[in-house]
Backbone as a printed PyTorch tensor [residue, N CA C, xyz], in Angstrom:
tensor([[[ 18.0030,  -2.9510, -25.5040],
         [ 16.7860,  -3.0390, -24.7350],
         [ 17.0700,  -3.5240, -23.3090]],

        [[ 17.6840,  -4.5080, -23.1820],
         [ 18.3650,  -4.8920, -21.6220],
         [ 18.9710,  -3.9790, -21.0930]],

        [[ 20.1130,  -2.8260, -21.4770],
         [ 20.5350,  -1.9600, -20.7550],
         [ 19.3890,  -1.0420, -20.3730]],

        [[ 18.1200,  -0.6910, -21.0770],
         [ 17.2750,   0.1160, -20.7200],
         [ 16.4590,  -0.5020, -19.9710]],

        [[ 16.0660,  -1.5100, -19.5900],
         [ 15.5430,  -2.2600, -18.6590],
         [ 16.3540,  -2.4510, -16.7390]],

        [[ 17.8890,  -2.6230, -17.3470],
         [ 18.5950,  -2.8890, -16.0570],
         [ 18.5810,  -1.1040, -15.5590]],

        [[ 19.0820,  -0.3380, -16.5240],
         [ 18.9500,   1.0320, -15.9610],
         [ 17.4860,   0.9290, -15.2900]],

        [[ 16.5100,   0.8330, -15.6600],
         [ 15.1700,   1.0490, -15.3530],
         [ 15.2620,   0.4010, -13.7160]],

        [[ 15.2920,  -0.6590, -13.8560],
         [ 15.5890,  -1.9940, -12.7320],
         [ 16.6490,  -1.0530, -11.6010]],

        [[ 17.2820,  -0.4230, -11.9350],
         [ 18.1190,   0.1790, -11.0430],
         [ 18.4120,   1.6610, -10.4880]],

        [[ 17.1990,   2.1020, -11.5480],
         [ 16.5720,   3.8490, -10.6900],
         [ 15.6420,   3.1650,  -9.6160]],

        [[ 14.7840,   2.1600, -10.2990],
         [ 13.6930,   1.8300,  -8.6020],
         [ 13.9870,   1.0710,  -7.4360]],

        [[ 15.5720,   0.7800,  -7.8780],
         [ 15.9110,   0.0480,  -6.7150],
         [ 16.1950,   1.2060,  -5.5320]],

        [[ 17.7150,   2.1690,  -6.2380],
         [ 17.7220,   3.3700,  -5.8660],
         [ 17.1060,   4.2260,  -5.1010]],

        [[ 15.4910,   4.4160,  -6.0080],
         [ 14.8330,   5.4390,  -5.8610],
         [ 14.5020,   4.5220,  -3.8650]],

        [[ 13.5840,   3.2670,  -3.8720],
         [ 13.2010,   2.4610,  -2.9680],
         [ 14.0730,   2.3930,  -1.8160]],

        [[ 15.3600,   1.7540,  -1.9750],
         [ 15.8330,   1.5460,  -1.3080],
         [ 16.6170,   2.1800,  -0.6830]],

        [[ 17.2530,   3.0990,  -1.7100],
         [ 18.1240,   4.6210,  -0.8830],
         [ 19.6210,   3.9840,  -0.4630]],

        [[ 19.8740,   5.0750,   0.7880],
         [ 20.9370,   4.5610,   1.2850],
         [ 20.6040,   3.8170,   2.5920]],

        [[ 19.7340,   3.1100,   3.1650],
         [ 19.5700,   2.3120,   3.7260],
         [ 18.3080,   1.2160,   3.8670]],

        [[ 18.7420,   0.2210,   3.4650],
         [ 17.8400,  -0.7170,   3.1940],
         [ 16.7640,  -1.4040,   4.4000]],

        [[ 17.4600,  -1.1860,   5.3860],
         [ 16.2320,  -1.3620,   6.3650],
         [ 14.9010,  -0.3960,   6.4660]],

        [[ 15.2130,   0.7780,   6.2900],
         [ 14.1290,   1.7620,   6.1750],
         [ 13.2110,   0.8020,   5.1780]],

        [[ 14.1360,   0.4900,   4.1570],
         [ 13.2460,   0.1760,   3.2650],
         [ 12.1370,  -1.1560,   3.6640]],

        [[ 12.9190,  -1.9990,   4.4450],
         [ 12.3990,  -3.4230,   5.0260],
         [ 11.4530,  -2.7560,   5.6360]],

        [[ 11.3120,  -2.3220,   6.9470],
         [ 10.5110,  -1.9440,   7.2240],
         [  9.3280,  -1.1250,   7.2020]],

        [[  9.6670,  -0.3500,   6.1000],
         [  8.2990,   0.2670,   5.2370],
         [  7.7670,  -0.6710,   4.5380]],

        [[  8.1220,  -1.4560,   4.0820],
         [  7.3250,  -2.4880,   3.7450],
         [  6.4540,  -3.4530,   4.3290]],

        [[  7.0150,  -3.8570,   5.5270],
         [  6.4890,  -4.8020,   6.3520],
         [  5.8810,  -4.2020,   7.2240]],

        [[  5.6910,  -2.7700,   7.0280],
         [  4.3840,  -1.6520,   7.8270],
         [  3.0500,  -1.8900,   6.8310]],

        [[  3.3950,  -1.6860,   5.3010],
         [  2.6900,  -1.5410,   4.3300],
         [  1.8190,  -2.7710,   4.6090]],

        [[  2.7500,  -4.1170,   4.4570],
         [  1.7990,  -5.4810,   4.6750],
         [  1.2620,  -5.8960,   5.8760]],

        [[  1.9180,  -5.3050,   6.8710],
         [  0.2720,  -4.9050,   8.2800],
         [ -0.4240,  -3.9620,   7.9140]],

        [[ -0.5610,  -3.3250,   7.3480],
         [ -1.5940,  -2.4050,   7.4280],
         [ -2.3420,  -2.8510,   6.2890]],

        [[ -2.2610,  -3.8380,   5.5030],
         [ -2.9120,  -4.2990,   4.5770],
         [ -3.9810,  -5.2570,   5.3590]],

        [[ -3.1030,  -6.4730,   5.6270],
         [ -3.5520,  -7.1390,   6.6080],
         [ -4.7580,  -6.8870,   7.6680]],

        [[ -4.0520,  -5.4820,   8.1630],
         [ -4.7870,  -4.8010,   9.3460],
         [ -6.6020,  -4.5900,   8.8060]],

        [[ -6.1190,  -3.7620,   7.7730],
         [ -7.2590,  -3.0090,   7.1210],
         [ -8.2620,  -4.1420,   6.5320]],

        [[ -7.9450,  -5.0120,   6.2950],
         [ -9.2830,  -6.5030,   6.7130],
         [ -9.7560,  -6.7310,   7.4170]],

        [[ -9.3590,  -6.6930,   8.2450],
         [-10.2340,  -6.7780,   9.7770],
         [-10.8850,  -5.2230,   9.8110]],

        [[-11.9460,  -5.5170,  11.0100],
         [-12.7060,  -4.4240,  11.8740],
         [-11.3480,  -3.1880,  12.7420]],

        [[-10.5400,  -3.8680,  12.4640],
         [ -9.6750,  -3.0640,  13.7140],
         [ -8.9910,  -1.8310,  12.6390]],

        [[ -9.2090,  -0.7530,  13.2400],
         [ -8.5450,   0.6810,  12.2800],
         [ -6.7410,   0.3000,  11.7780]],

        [[ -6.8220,   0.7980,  10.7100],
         [ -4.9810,   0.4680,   9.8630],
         [ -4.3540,   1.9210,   9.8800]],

        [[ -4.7020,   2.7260,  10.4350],
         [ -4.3680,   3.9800,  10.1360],
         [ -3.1950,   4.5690,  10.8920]],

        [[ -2.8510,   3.8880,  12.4300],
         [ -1.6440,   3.4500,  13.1240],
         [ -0.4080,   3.3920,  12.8190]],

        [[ -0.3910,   2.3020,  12.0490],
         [  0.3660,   1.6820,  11.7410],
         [  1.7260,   2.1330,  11.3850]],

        [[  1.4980,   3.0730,   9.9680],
         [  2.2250,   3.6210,   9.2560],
         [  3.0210,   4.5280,  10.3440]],

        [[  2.4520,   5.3830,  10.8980],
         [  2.9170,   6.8760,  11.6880],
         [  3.8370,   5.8030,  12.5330]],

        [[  3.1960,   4.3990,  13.1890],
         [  4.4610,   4.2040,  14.3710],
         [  5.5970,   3.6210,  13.9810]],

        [[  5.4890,   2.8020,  12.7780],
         [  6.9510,   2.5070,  12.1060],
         [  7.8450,   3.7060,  11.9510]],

        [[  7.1550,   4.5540,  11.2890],
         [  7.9980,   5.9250,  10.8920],
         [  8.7090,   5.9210,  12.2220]],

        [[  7.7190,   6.3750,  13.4030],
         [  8.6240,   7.2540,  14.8860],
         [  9.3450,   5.8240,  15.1500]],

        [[  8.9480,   4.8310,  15.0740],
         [  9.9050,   3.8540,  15.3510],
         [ 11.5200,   3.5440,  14.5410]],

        [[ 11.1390,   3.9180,  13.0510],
         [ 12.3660,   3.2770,  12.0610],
         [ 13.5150,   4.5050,  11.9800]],

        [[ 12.4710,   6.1050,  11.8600],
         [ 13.5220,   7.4730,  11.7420],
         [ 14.4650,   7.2080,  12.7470]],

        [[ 14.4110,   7.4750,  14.0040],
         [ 15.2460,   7.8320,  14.9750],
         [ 16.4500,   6.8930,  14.7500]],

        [[ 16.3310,   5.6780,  14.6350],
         [ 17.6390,   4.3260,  14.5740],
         [ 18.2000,   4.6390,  13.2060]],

        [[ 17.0170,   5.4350,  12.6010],
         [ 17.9550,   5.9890,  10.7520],
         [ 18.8270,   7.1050,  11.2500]],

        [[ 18.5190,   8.0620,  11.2250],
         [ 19.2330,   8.6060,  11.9840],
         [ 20.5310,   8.7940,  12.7240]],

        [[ 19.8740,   8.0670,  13.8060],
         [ 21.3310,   7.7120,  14.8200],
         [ 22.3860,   6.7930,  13.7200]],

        [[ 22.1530,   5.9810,  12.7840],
         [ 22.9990,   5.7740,  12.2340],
         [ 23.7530,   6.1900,  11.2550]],

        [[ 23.1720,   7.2810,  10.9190],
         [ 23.4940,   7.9730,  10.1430],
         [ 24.7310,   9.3270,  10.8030]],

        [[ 24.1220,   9.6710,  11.7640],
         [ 25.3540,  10.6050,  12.7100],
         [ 26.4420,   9.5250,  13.2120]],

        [[ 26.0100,   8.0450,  12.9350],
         [ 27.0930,   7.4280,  14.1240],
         [ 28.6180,   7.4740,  12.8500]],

        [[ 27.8120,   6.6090,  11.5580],
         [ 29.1580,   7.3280,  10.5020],
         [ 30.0510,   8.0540,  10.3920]],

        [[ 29.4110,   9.7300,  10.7090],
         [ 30.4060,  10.4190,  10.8940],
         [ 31.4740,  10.5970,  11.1690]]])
């Protein structure tokens, strides 16, 4: 039962985190402003799209810089 649990524990890490874990940081800490956001009067709908154009490009570039 523990090996089917740690397997389990370790497709969603995988699946989440990928091959770079900042993407992942920062989709998250988009997710919890826009949570945040979306309490207030002020629109949350932002948010998401500018992390993306903000987090892709530095994914990216690090990803060609490997090469």
């Amino acid at each position: 039962m523990i090996s089917r649990l740690r397997a389990f524990g370790a497709f969603w890490y995988d699946f989440i985190v990928g091959d770079d874990w900042r993407v992942a940081v920062v989709v998250a800490a988009a997710l919890a402003v826009t949570f945040g956001v979306s309490k207030t009067s002020v629109p949350a709908w932002w948010i998401l799209p500018l992390a993306v154009a903000f987090v892709l490009p530095l994914s990216l570039w690090r990803a060609r810089r490997k090469d």
